[in-house]
C-alpha positions, 0 to 999 in steps of 0.5 A, spaced: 500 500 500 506 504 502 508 502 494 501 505 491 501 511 495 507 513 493 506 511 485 499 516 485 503 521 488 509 521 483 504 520 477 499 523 479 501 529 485 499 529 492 492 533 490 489 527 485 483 525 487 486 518 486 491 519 490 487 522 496 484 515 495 490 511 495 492 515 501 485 513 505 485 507 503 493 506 506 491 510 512 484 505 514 489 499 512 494 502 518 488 503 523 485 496 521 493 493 522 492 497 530 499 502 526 494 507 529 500 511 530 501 511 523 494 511 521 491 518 526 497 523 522 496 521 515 488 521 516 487 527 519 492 530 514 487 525 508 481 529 511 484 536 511 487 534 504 479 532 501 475 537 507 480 543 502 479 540 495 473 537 495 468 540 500 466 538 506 460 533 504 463 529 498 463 523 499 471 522 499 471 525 505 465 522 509 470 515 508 476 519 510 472 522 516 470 515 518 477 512 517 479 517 522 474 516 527 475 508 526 482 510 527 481 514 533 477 509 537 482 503 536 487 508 539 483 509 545 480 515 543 474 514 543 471 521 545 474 524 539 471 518 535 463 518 537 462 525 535 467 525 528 462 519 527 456 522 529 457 528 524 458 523 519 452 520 520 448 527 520 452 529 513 450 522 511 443 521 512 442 530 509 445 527 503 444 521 501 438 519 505 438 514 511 438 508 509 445 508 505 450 502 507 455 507 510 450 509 514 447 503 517 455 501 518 456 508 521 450 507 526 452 500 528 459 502 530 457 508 535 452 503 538 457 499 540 462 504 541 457 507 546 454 501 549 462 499 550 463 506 554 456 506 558 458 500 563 464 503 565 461 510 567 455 506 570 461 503 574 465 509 575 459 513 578 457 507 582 464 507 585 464 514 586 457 513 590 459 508 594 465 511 595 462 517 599 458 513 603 463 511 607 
């Protein structure tokens, strides 16, 4: 994938549709390999590059606003991921309608990333209670 970055830019230039894509799609393979060190730098700059040349509510730039979230949760930053997640949702649903794939999968990501951050505050607050009754 570093290979086929480094082609698009070469052929194409660092601007290129394609190469934005090619950039992305190296940035979600990082996140998905848990290289999210790797992956949060490259897609904040992939959806500062699209957010720049292609607008906020192209469709390139709600997947690479999505691979940045994803990334952001693998990397424990789940309080970063849930609201990046739910603006794309919001830009999604406004432009192409609610049952869109990329939605669906959007929405079942931020169910589980909510469910998965409910217990532990549940637990905390509890702790914290119980805590204080001593």
């Amino acid at each position: 994938m570093e290979q086929v970055v480094a082609d698009h830019e070469r052929l194409l230039g660092a601007e290129h549709p394609d190469t934005l894509t090619a950039r992305n799609n190296l940035g979600a393979s990082y996140w998905r390999a848990g290289r999210t060190g790797e992956a949060i730098p490259l897609l904040e700059q992939v959806v500062a590059d699209h957010e720049r040349l292609q607008g906020t509510q192209h469709p390139n730039t709600l997947m690479a606003r999505t691979n940045l979230a994803h990334a952001y949760h693998k990397a424990g930053r789940t309080g970063e991921a849930i609201p990046l997640l739910e603006q794309v949702v919001a830009d999604h649903e406004r432009l192409q309608g609610a049952e869109h794939p990329d939605i669906v999968r959007a929405v079942n990501a931020l169910r589980t990333w909510r469910r998965a951050r409910a217990p532990r505050g549940w637990l905390q607050r509890l702790l914290i209670r119980l805590g204080s009754a001593r």
